[in-house]
N, C-alpha and C positions, 0 to 999 in steps of 0.2 A: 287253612284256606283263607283267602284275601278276603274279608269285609266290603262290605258295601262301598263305603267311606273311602274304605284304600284305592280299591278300583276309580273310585272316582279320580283319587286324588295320582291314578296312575301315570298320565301327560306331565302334569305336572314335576312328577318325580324324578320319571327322565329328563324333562328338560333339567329341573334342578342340578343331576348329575351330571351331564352333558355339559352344564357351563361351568359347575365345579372342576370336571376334567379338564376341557379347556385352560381355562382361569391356569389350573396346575402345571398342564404342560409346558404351559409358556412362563408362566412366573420361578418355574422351579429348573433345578439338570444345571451345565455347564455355562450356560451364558443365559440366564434369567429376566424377563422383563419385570423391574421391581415392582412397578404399581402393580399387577397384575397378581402379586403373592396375595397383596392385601386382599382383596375380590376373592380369591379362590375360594374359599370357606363360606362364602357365605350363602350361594344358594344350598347348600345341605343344613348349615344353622336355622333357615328360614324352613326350612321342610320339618323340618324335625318334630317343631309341637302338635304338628297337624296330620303327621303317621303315625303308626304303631313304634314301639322303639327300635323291632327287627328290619322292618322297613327303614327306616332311619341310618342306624348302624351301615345296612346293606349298604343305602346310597350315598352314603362317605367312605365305606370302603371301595365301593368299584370304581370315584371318584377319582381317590386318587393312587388307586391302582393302575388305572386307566393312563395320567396323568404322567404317572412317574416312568411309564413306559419309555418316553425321552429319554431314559439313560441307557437302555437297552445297549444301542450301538456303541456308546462309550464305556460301558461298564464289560461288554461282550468283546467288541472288536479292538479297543485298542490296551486295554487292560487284560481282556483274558479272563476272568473271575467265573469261576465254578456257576453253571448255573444255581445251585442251592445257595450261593452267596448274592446272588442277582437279585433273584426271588425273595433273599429277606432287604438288603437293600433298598427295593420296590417297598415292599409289604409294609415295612414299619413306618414308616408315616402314615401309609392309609389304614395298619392299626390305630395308630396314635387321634388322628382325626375323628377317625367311628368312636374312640373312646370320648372323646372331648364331646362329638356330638351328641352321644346318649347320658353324658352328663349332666350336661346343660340341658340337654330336653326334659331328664325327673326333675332339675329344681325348678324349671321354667314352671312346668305341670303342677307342680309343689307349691306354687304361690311365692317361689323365691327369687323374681327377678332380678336384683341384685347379682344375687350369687352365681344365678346361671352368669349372666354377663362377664362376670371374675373367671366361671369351671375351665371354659379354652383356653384361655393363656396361661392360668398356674397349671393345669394338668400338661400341657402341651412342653412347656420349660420342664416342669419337673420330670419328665420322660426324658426331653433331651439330656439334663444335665445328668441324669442317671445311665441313659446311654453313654455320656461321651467318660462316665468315670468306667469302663465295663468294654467300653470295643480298643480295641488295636487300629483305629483309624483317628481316634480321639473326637474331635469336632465335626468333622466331615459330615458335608451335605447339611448341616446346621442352618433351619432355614433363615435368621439372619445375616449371612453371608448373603442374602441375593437383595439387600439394601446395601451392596457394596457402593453403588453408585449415587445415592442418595443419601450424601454428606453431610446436612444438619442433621438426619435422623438419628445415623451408626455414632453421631458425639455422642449419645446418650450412655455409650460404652464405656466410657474414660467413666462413666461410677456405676452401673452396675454390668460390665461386662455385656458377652455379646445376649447375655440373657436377657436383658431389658427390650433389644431391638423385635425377640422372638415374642416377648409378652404383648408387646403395640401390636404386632402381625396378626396374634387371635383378638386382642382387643378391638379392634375394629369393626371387626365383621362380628362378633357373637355382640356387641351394643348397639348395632343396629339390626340385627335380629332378633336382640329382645324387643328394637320399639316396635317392629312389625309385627310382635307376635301379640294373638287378641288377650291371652293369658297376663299377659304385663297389666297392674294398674296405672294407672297417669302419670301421678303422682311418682312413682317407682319409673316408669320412664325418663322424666323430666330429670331423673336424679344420675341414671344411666347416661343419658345424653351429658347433660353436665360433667360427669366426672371425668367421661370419655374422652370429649373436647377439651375439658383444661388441661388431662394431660399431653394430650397431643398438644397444644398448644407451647406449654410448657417444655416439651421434647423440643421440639423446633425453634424457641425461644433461645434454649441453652445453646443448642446445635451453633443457628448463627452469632450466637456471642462467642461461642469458643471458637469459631472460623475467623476471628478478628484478629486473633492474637501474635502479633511482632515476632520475626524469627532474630535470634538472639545473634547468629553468624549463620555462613553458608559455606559450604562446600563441595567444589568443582569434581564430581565422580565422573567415569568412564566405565561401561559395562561390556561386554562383547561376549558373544556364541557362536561357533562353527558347527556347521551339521556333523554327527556322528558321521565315518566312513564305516568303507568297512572292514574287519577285524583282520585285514592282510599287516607286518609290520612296517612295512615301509609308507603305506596310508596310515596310520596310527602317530608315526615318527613326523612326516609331513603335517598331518592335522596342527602337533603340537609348535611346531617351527611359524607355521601361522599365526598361533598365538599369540606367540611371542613378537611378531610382526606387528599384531594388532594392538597391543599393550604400549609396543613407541609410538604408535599412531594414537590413541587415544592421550599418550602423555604429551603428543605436541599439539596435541586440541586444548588443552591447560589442566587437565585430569589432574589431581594428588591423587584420588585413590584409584585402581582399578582392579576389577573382578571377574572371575572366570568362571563356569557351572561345576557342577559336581563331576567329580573325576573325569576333570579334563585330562590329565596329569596321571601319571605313578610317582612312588616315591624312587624309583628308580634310574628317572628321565635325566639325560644328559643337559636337559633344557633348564632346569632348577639354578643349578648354580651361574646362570647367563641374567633369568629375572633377578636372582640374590643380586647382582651386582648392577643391573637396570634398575634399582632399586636405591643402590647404594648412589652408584654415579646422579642420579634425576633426580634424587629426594623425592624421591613417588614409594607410595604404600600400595604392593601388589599382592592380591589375595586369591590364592587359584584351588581349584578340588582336586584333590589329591586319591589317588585311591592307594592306599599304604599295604603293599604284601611284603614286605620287607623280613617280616612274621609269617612262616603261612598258618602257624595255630593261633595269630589275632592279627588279622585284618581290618583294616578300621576304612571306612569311609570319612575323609578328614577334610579340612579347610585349613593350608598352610599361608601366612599370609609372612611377606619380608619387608621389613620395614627397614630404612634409613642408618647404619650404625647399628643394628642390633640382630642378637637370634633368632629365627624363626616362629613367631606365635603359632601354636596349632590347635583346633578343635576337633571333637572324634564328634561324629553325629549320635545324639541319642537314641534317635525313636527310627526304629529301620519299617521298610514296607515287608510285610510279613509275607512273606512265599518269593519275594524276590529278589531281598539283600541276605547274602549269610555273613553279613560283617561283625564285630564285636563290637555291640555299641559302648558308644561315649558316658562316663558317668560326673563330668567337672565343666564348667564355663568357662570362658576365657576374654580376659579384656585386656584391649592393647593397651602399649603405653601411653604416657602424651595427652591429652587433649585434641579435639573433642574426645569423651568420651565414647569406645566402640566398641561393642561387644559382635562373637560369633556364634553363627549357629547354620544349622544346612536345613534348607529343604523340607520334610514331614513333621522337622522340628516343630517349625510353626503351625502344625493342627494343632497343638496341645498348650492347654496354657500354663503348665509347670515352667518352661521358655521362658514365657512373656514375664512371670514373675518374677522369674531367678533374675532377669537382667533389668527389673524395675529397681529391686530392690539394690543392686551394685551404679544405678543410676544413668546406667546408658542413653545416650543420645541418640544412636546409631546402630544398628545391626547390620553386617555382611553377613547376606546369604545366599551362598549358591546351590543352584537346585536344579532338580529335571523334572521336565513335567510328561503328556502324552497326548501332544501335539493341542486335541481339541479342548485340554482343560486349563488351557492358558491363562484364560482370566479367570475361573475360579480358583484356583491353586496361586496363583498371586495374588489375590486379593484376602481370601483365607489368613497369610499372612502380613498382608495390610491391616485387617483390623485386629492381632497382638498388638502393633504400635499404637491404634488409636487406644485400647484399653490400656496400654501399662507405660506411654508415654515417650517411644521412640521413633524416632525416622530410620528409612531401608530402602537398602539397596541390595536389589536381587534379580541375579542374573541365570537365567534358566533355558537350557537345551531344550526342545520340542515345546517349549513355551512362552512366557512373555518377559521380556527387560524391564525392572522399572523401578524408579526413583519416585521413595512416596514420602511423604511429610508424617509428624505424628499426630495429625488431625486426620490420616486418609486419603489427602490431596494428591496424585499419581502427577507429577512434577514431569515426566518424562517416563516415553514406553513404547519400547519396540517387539514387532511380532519376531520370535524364533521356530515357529511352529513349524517351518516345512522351508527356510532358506537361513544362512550366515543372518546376522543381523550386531551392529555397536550403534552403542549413543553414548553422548557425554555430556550432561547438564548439573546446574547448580542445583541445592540441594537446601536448603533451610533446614535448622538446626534447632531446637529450642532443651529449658533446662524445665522438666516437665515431670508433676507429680500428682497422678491420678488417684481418685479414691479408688475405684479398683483393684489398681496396684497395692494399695495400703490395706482392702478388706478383704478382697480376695473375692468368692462367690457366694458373698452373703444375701444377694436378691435371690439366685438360685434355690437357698432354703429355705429365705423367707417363702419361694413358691412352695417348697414341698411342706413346708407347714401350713400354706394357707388351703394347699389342696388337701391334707389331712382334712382341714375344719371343715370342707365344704364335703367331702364324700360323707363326714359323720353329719352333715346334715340332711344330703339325700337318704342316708339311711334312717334316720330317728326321727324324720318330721313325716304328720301324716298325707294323706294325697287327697288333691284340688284336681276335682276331672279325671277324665278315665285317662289310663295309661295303655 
């Protein structure tokens, strides 16, 4: 039965939840308002020292359970996802939240402001980074991806990955509900506030100092997508004859390279050996999806790309969407010849930052990636793989059916981008190039342990220190 105290503190509760929900709905899903991430959390942080802890737990979990309902229609309608896959989808953030919160409310309680301040961001990373080693989706939904648009922040990636932008996200809001909570000393305040503010400072410092930086050469790409028809042969035969339409069009715009979505193409197509030779004749690099049954006990989802004088470079995709490619995935990289340096990859490749690394370390400039998206995750699903470049140091170009075109730099910069989500759509812009060597790339996700060691020490302090005030 509810207490006195709680009852009172009941208004208050729902409002708190009500604006955390908010705060969620809109800072999180498909197209996220970023400042809005930061705020979510915080009225349930602020409740926390001043309810029971089930109270607490509860109104960060309905928070952002509430919250995360925004993905319902997308995750339901245009994906298809088993409702028990929806349900956990939803659920684990606003697990992960109710944990952070009643973290930080025992050490708050505990006399440990400090550490409360630290428990949301290292519990928070270390859940993510533990989920994305464990799902088949890899990164996905990872809530710094929705400071995609806020460019000095996501630099901070290029050293410690996308995990540093997710630690700032809880750091925000749990250091300024330690200072409004009456349990904080002063003294411990003042020290919270400080350490808060210099990092963030320092975040934004580096950001625009590395948005400074000289592109070394550029290079003139062309992208193009036609809507899917449908599945008759002689629309399938037509579709690709457009293609190839569109690929002289884009090379008399001044294109060297250009790019086409994932299995635009078979490897069977009469059309192949016509780009072979568009390729040859125009000294243009043409890089199209290919879907290869040439096999039918290994099928590969691939990126055939012809360059100028030479064989076909091909990539098989890695990482397939489970329940809806039966392809054989890909187990090798692939980097053209020549200068600049370019490496390939498709599509879900970029959840995963196995990708990012294999092609830091072979030193790519450049990735071609053709992809598909589902119409309304346009700009999440391209930018997801916008920030690999910014972490391991390359620019991309990626061309995606029911999603977005776009030409991005390897600070993040989206240089040029076009909607595909529901008509045809090409663009062809210059493209900045740089010769770029991230600590990231070189440490790999050593902030992510450093989190799960730092949330080790702080759970063995909520457990082994004694309690300040009632819980």
């Amino acid at each position: 039965m509810a207490s006195r105290s709680d009852r009172h503190m009941l208004p208050a509760g729902l409002a708190a939840t009500a604006l955390a929900a908010l705060g969620w709905w809109f800072g999180s899903g498909v197209q996220p308002c970023w400042w809005l991430t930061w705020l979510a959390p915080l009225p349930v942080l602020w409740l926390a020292p001043r309810v029971r802890a089930r109270w607490a737990a509860l109104a960060a979990f309905a928070a952002y359970t509430t919250g995360g309902l925004n993905l319902w229609g997308y995750l339901h309608g245009y994906i298809g996802l088993p409702v028990v896959a929806i349900i956990q989808a939803i659920g684990a953030p606003a697990l992960m939240l109710a944990l952070c919160v009643l973290l930080f409310r025992r050490l708050l309680l505990r006399g440990h402001a400090l550490a409360a301040a630290l428990a949301p961001p290292a519990m928070w990373v270390a859940l993510e980074y533990i989920n994305n080693l464990l799902s088949p989706h890899g990164t996905f939904f990872n809530i710094g991806y929705t400071q995609m648009d806020a460019l000095p922040i996501i630099q901070v990636a290029a050293v410690t990955g996308l995990w540093g932008v997710g630690f700032l996200l809880l750091l925000l809001p749990a250091a300024i509900a330690a200072q409004l909570a009456d349990k904080a000393p002063g003294r411990r305040r003042l020290t919270i506030a400080a350490g808060a503010a210099s990092l963030l400072a320092a975040t934004l410092a580096y950001g625009y100092w590395r948005l400074q930086a000289p592109a070394t050469a550029n290079l003139r790409i062309g992208l193009v997508s036609l809507q899917q028809p449908a599945r008759s042969r002689a629309d399938v035969q037509a579709r690709r004859a457009h293609y190839v339409e569109a690929v002289g069009r884009l090379a008399d715009a001044g294109a060297r390279i250009v790019l086409t979505p994932e299995t635009s193409f078979s490897d069977d197509d009469a059309n192949l050996p016509v780009l072979a030779q568009m390729a040859n004749r125009r000294e243009l690099t043409v890089g199209i999806g290919v879907e290869s049954r040439s096999n039918p006990r290994a099928e590969h989802n691939m990126l055939m790309v012809f360059q100028p004088g030479m064989s076909p470079a091909t990539y098989s995709k890695h990482h397939l969407l489970v329940g809806l490619e039966q392809y054989i995935p890909g187990d090798s990289y692939t980097m053209l010849e020549g200068t600049p340096r370019i490496g390939l990859a498709i599509c879900k490749d970029l959840d995963f930052h196995d990708i990012g690394h294999a092609y830091a370390a072979r030193r790519a400039q450049l990735l071609l990636v053709p992809a598909s998206d589902f119409t309304v995750d346009g700009w999440l699903h391209s930018r997801m793989a916008i920030m690999r470049g910014v972490e391991s140091g390359f620019a991309m170009a990626r061309a995606a059916h029911s999603g977005r075109l776009t030409l991005s730099d390897d600070r993040g910069r989206v240089l040029a981008e076009a909607s595909s989500e529901q008509h045809d759509a090409e663009l062809v812009g210059e493209l900045p190039l740089r010769e770029t060597r991230t600590l990231y790339a070189q440490w790999g996700d050593w902030f992510a342990w450093l989190d799960l060691a730092g949330l080790i020490a702080l759970l063995g302090l909520a457990v082994h220190t004694r309690r300040r005030g009632n819980e």
